[in-house]
Legacy VTK file of the C-alpha trace (Angstrom):
# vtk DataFile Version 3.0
C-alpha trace
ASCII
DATASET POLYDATA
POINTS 313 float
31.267 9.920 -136.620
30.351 7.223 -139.050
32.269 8.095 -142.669
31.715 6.322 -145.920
34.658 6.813 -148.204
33.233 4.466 -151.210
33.683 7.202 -153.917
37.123 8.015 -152.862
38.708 4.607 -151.679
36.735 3.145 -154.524
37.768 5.150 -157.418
40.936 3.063 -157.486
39.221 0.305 -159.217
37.145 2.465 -162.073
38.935 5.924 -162.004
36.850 7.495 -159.957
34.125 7.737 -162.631
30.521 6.980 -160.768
27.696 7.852 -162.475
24.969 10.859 -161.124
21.991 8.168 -160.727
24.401 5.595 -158.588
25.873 8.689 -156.525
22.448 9.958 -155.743
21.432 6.259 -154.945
24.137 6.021 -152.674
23.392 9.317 -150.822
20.133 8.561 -150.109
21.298 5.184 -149.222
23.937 6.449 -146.572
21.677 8.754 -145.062
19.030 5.912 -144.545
21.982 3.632 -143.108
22.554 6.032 -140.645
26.077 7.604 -142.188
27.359 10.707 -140.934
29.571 11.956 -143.121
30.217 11.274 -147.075
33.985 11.684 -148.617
32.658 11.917 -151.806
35.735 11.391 -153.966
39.374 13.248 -153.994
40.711 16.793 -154.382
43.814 17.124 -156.338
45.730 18.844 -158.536
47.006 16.653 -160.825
45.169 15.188 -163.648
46.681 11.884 -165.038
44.742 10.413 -168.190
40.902 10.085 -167.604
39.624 10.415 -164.469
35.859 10.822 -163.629
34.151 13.585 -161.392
35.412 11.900 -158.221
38.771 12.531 -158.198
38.713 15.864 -158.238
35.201 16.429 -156.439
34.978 20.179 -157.709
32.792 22.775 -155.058
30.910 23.242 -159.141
30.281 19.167 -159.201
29.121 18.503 -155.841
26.455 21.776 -156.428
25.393 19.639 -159.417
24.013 16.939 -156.881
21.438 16.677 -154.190
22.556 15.800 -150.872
20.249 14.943 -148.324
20.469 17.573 -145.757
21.461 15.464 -142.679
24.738 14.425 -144.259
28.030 16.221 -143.879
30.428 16.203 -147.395
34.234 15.397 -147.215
37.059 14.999 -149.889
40.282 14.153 -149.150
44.071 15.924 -150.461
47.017 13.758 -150.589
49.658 15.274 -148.228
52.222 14.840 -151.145
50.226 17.856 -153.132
50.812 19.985 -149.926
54.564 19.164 -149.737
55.816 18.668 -153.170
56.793 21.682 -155.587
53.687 23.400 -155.307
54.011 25.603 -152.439
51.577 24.952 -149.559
49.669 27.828 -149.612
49.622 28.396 -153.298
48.295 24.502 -153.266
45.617 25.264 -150.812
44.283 28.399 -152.707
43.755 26.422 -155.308
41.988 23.525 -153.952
39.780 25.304 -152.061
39.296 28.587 -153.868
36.219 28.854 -151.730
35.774 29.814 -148.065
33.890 26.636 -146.331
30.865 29.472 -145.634
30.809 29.804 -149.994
31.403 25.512 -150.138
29.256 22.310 -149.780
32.638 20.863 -148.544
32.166 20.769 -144.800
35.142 18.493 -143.599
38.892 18.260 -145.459
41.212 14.868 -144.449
44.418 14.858 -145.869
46.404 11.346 -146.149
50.157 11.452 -145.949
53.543 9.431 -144.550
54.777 9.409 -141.274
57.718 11.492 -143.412
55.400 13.845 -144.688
53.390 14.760 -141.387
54.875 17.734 -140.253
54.844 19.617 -143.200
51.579 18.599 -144.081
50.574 19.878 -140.625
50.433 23.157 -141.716
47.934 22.711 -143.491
45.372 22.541 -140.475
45.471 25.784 -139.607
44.917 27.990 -142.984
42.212 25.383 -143.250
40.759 25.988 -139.829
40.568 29.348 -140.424
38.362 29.142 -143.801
35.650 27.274 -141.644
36.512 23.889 -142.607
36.404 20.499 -140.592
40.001 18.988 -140.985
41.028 15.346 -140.375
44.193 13.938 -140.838
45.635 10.220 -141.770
48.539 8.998 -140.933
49.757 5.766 -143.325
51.830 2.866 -142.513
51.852 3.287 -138.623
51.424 -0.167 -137.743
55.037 -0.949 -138.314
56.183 2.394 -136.197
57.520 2.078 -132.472
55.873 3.212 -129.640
57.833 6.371 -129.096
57.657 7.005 -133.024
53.986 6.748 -132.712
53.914 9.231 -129.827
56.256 11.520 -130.814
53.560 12.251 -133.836
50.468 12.562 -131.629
53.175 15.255 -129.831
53.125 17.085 -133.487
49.163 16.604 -133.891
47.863 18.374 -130.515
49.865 21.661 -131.407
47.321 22.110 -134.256
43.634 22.459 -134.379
42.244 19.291 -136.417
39.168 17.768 -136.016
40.278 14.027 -135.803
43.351 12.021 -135.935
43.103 9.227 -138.240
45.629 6.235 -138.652
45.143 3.980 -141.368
45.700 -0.053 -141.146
47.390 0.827 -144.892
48.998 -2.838 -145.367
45.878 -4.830 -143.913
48.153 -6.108 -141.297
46.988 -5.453 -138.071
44.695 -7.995 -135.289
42.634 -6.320 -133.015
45.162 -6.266 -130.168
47.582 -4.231 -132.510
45.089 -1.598 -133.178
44.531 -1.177 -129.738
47.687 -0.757 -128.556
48.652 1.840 -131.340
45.507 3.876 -129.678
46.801 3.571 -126.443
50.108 4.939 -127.327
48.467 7.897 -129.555
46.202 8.598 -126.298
49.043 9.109 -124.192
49.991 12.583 -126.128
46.649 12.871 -128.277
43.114 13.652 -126.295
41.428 15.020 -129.057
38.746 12.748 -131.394
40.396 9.757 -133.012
39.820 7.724 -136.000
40.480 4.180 -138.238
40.920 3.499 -141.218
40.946 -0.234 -141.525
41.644 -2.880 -144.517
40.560 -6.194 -144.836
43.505 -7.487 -145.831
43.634 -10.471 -143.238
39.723 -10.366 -142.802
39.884 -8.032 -139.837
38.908 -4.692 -141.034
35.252 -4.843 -139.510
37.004 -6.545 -136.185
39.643 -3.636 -136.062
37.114 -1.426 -136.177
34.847 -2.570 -133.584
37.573 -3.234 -131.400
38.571 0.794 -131.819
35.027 1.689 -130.819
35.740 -0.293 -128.341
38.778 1.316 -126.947
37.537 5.184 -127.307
37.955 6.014 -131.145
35.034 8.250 -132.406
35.610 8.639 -136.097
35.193 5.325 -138.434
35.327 4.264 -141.954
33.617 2.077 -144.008
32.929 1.280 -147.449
29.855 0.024 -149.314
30.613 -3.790 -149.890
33.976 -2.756 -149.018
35.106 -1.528 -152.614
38.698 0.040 -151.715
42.111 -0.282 -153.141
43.548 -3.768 -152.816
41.002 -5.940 -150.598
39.435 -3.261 -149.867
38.005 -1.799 -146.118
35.479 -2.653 -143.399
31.688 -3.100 -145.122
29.631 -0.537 -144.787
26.751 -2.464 -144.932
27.879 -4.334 -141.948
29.575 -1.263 -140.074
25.895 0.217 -140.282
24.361 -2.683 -138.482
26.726 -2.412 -135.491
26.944 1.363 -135.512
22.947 1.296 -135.223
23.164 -1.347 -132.370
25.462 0.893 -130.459
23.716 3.665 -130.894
20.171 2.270 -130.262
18.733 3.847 -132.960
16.662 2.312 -135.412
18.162 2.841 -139.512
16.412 1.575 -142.805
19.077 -0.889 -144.243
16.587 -1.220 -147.464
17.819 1.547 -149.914
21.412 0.343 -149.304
20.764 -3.158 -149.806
19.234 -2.206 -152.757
22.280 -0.043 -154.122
24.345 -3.527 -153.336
22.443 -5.175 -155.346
21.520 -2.983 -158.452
25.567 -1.683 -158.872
27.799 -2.670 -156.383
27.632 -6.570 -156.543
27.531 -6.652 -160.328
30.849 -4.001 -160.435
32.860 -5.932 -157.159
32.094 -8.980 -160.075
34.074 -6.861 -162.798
36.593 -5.881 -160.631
37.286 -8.057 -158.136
38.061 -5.930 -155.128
37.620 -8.206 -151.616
40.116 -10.061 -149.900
41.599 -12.915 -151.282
44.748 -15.426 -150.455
46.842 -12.998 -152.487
45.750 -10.026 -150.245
45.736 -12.029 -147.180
49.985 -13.144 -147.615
50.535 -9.144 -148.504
49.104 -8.483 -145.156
51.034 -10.714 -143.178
54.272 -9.681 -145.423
53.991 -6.300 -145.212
53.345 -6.130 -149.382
51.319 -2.556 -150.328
47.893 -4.030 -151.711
48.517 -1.357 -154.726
51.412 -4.127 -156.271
48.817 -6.504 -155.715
45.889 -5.260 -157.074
48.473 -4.472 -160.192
49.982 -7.799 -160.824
46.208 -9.634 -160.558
45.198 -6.864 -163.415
48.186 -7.142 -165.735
47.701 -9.317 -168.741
51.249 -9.774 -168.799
51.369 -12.240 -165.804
49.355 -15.423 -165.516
47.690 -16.717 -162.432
50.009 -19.670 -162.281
52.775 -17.299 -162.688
51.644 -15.342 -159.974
51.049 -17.851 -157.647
54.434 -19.257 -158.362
55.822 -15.748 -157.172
54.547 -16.195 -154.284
55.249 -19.347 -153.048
59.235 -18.071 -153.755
58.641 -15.030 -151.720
56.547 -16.358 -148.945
LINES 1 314
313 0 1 2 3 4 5 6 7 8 9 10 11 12 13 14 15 16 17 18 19 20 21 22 23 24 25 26 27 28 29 30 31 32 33 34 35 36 37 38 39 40 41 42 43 44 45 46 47 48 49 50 51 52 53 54 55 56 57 58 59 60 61 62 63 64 65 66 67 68 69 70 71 72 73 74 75 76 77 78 79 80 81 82 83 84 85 86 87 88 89 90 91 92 93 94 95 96 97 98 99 100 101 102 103 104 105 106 107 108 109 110 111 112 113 114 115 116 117 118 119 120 121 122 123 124 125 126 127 128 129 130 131 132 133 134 135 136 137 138 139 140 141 142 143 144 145 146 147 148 149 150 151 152 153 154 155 156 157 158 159 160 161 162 163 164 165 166 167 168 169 170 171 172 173 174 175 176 177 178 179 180 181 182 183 184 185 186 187 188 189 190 191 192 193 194 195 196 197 198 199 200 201 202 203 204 205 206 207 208 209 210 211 212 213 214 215 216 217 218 219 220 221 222 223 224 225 226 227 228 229 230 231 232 233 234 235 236 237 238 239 240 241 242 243 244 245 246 247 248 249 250 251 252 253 254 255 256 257 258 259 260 261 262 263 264 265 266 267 268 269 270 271 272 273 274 275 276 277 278 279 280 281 282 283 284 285 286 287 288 289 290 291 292 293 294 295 296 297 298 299 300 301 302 303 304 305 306 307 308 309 310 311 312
């Protein structure tokens, strides 16, 4: 399954707030590039200063659209909303008020810790049984051991999900990296798996090839990569090589287009793309969140910062 998460993983840079005209651009767009699926934004509870439509990605707001019919809608839950005070159910109930029969939500992934997994895992099933596809991401398991990695595919395959994601969430992984972390979730997991790259170090298109490569079936992309930090793999890119594979012909036009009417002009404004900055977080292990932070604060010059990091590094 080819995802586009450019609403969601984007959001970070312009809170979520995408216009109707660009989001029904982009739809068309993805559906012309070949895209499966469309994680349209975020579904929390929380609501922290202004946010726009795509952080919360309401059953009422995505009714508001038109979605071509060939593409399946996602939004994702933090696993901390499904583990924190709130309790789980209560959470559930009232993100997803509506059976997936009464929704235009088709699939549910929820993103949490290594520390937050097995809890969160709970999840699956009341979701399952509402008719929902459900996906899960596991964060920050490049730096886990082998058995560590395995002993949470052992926790995955006693629930029903849909696909096991694991997200490249510092940018640090090669190619060879990402393959052996498959190989050790494939010793416990044989249901569908899934990346989640960054491009921290460049690699995030690479990463993902390579995971094609080595049996994964679920990958995500962005459109020109717009994603917290340096962002992901391109979708605009991804589309070409997911076409190629597939031998089926897709009309790169409209999406081309949308690059060049909105996304170029707003990756200008905001800056999102690998960079040297990016790249030494990635081989340090630095969460591209305090990066993309320190480059935005008016507080902190560029010399400044770049004097930070020659200390550090």
């Amino acid at each position: 399954m080819f995802l586009d998460c450019t609403f969601r993983d984007g959001g970070y840079y312009n809170a979520w707030d995408f216009s109707p005209d660009l989001i029904h651009q982009y739809l068309d767009a993805m559906q012309a590039a070949g895209v499966d699926v469309v994680e349209l934004g975020f579904r929390t509870l929380k609501n922290q200063g202004f946010q726009g439509p795509c952080a919360f990605t309401t059953d009422e707001f995505i009714r508001s659209l038109t979605i071509p019919t060939e593409l399946t809608i996602g939004v994702m839950v933090n696993g901390n909303e499904l583990v924190g005070e709130v309790p789980q159910q209560e959470a559930l109930e009232r993100l997803f008020p509506n059976a997936a029969a009464e929704s235009p939500v088709d699939l549910v992934r929820i993103a949490c810790h290594v520390h937050e997994f097995e809890k969160a895992l709970l999840a699956v099933t009341w979701l399952k049984e509402r008719g929902y596809q459900v996906g899960f991401n596991l964060m920050q398991v490049a730096d886990r051991t082998e058995e560590e990695v395995k002993a949470l595919a052992r926790q995955a395959k006693a629930y029903p999900m849909d696909a096991l994601y694991f997200a490249d969430s510092m940018g640090s992984m090669n190619p060879d990296q990402a393959a052996q972390i498959i190989q050790w979730f494939r010793s416990e997991w044989k249901g569908p798996m899934g990346i989640h790259t960054h491009d921290n170090l460049g690699l995030a298109l690479s990463n993902t090839l390579r995971a094609l490569d080595e049996g994964v079936t679920w990958v995500d992309s962005t459109v020109t990569g717009m994603g917290r930090g340096p962002g992901n793999a391109r979708t605009e890119e991804l589309a070409i090589e997911i076409a190629e594979r597939r031998g089926k012909p897709v009309n790169m036009v409209p999406l081309m287009t949308l690059l060049r009417e909105h996304f170029k002009p707003m990756q200008a404004h905001y800056g999102w793309g690998t960079n040297p900055y990016y790249y030494l977080a990635g081989k340090y292990g630095i969460h591209p969140t305090y990066i993309q932070e320190m480059l935005s604060d008016s507080r902190y010059s560029r010399t400044e910062f770049d004097s930070g990091y020659v200390t550090h590094a």
